[in-house]
TIRO-2110 file (N, C-alpha, C; in Angstrom, 1 decimal):
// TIRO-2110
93.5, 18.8, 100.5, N, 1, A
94.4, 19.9, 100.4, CA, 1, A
95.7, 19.6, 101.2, C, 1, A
97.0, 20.2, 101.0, N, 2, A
98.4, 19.9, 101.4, CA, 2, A
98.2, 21.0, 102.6, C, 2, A
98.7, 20.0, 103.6, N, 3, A
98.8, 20.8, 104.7, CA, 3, A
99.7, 21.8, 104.6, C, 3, A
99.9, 23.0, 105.5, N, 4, A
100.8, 24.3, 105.0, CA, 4, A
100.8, 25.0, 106.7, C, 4, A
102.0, 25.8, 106.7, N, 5, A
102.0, 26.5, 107.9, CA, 5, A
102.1, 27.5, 107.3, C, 5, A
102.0, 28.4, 108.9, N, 6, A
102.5, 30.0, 108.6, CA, 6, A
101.4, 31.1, 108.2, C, 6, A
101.6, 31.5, 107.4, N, 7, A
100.9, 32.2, 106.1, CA, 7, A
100.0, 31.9, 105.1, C, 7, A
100.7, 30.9, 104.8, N, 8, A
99.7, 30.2, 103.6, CA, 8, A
99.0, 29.6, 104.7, C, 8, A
98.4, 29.2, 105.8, N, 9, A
97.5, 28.3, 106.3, CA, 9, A
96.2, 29.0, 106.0, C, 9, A
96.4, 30.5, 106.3, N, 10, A
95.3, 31.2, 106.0, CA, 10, A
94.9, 31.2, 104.5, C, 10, A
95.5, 31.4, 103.5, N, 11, A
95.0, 31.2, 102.3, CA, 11, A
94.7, 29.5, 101.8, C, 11, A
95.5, 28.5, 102.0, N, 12, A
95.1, 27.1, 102.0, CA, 12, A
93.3, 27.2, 102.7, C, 12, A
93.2, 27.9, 104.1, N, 13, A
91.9, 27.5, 104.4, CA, 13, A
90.3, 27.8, 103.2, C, 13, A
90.9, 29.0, 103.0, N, 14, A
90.1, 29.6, 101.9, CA, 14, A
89.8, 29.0, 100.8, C, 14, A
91.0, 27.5, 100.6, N, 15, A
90.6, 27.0, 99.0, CA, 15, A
90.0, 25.5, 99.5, C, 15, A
89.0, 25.1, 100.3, N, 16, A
89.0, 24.3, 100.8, CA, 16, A
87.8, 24.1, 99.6, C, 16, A
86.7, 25.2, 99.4, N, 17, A
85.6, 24.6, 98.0, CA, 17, A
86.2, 24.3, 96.8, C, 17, A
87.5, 25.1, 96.5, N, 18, A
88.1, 24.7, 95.0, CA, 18, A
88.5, 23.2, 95.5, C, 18, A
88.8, 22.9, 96.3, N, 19, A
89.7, 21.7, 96.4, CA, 19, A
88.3, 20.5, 95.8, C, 19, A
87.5, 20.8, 96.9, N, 20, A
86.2, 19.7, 96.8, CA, 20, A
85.5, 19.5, 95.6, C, 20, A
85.4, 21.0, 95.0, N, 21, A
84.9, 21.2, 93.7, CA, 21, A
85.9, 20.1, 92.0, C, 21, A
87.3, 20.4, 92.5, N, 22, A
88.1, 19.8, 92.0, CA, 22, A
88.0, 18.1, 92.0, C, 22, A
87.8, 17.8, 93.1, N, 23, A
87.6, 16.7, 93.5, CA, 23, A
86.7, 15.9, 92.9, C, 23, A
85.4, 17.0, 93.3, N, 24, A
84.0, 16.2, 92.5, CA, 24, A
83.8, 16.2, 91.0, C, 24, A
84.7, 17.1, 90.3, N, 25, A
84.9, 17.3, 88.8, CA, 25, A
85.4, 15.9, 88.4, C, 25, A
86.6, 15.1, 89.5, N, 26, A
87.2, 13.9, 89.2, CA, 26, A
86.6, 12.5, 89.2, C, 26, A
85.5, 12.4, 90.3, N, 27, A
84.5, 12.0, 90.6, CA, 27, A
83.4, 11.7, 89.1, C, 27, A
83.1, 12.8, 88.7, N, 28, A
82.2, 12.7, 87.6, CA, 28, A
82.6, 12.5, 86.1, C, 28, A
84.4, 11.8, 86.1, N, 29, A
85.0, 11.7, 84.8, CA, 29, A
86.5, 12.9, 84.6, C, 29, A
86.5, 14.1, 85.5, N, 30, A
87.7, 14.5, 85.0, CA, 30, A
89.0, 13.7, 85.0, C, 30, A
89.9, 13.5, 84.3, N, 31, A
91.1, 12.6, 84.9, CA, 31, A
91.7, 13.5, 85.8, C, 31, A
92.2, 14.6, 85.6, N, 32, A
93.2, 15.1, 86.6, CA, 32, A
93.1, 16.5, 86.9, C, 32, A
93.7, 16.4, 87.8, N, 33, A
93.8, 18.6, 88.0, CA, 33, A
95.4, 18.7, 88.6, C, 33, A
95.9, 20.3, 87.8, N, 34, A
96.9, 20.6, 89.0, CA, 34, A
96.2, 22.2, 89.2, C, 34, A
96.1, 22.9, 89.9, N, 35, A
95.7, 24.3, 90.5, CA, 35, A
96.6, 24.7, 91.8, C, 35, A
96.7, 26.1, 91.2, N, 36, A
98.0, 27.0, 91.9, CA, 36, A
97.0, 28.0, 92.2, C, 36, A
97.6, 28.4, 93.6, N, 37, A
96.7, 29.8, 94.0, CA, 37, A
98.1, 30.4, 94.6, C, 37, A
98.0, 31.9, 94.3, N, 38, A
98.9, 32.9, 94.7, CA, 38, A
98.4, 33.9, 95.9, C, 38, A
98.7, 34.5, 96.4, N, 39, A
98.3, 35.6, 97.3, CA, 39, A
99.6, 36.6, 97.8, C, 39, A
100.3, 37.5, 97.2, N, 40, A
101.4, 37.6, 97.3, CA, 40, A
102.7, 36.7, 97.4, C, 40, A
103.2, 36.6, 98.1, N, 41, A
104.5, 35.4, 98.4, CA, 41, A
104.1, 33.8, 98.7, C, 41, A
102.5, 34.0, 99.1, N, 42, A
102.2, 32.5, 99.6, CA, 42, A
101.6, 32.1, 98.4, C, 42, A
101.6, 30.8, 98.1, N, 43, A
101.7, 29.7, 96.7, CA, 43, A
100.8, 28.3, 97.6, C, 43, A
99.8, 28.1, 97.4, N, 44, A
99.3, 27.0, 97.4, CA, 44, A
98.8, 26.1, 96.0, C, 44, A
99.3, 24.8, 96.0, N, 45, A
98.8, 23.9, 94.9, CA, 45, A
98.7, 22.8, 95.4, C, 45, A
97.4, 22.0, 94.3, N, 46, A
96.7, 21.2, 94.8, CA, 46, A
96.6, 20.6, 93.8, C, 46, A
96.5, 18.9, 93.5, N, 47, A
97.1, 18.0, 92.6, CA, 47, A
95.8, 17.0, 92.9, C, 47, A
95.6, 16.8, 91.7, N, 48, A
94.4, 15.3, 91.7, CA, 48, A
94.3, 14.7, 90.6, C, 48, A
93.9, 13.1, 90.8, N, 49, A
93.2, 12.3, 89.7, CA, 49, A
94.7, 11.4, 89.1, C, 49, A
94.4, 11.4, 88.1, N, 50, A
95.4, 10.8, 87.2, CA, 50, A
95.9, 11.5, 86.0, C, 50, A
97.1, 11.4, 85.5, N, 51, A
97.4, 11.8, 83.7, CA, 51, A
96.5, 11.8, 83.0, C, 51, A
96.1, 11.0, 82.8, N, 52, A
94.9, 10.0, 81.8, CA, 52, A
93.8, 9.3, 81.5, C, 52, A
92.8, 9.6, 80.9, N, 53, A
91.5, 8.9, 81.1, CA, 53, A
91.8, 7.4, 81.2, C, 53, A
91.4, 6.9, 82.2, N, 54, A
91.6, 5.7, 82.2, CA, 54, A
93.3, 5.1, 82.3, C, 54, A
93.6, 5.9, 83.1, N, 55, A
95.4, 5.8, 83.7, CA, 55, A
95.3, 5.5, 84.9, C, 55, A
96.4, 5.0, 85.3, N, 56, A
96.9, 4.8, 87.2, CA, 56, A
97.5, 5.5, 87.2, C, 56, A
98.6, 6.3, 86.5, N, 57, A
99.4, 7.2, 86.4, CA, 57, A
99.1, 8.6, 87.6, C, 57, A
99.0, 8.6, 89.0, N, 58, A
99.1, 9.5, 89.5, CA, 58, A
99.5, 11.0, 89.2, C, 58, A
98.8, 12.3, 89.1, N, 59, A
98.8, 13.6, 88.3, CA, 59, A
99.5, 13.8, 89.9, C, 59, A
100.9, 14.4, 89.5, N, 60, A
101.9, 15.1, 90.4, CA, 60, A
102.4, 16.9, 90.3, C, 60, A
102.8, 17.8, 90.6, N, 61, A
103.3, 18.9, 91.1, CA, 61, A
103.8, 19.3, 89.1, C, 61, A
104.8, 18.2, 89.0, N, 62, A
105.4, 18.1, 87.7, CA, 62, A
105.0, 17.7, 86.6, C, 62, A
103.4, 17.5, 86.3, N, 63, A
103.4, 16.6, 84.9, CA, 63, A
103.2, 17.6, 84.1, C, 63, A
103.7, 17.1, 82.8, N, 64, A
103.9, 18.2, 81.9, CA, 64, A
102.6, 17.7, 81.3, C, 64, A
102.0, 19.1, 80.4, N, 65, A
100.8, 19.2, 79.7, CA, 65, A
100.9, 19.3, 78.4, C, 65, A
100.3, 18.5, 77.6, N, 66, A
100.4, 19.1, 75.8, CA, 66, A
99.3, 20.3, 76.1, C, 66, A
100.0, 21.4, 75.3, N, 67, A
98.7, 22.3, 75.1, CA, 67, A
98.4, 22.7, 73.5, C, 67, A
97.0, 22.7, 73.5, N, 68, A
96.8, 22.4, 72.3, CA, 68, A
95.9, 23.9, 71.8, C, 68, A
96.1, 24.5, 70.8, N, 69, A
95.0, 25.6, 70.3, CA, 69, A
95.5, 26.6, 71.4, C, 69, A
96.2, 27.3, 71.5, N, 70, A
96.9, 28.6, 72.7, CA, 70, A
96.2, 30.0, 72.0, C, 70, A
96.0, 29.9, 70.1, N, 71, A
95.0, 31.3, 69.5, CA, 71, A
94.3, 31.9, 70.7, C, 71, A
93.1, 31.6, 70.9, N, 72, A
92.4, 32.1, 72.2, CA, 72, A
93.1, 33.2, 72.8, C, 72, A
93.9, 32.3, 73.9, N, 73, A
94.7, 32.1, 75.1, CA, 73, A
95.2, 33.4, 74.7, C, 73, A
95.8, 33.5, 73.4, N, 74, A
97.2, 35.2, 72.7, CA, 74, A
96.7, 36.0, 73.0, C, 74, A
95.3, 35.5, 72.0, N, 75, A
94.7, 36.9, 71.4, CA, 75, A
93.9, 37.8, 72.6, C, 75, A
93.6, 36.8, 73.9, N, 76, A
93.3, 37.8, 74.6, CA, 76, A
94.0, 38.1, 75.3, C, 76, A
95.4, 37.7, 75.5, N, 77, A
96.4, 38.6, 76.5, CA, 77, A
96.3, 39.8, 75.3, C, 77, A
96.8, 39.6, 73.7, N, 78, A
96.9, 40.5, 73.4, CA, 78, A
95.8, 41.7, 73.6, C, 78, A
94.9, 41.6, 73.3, N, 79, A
93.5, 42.4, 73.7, CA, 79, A
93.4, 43.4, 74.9, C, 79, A
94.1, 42.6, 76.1, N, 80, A
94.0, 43.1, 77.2, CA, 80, A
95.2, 44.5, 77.2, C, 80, A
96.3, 43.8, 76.4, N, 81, A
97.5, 45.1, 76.5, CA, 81, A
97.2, 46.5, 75.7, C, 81, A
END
C-alpha cells in the first residue's frame, strides 16, 4: 500500500485486505490491478502486477484500459435510474 498522511492514513489503513487480496490474485495469475477507494475528499489507490500476461511492463496510476462489452455495465446504471 502507498504510504499516505493525514486523513487518508486512516482510510489507507482499512484497505490493507484489499491490498493483499489484490496481491494474492497476482500471485495466482492476475497480471495487474489498479483500485481507487474514495471516502469523501480522501482518494486512495493502489497499483500492481504488470499490463500484460506475461509483460514486464509495470501497471502504473496511468495505464489506459481497452474496455471491452460495457452492455452490462449501461444497462444497469440504466436500471438503477
Amino acid at each position: 500500500m502507498p504510504r499516505v498522511a493525514g486523513a487518508q492514513a486512516a482510510l489507507s489503513s482499512c484497505l490493507g485486505p484489499l491490498h493483499d487480496f489484490m496481491q494474492s490474485a497476482v500471485a495466482k495469475g492476475l497480471s495487474g490491478y489498479v483500485t481507487l477507494v474514495a471516502q469523501g475528499e480522501d482518494v486512495v489507490v493502489d497499483v500492481g502486477g504488470v499490463t500484460a500476461m506475461g509483460g514486464s511492463e509495470p501497471m502504473t496510476r496511468d495505464t489506459i484500459f481497452r474496455i471491452m462489452s460495457m452492455t452490462k455495465a449501461v444497462t444497469a446504471a440504466a436500471v438503477m435510474v
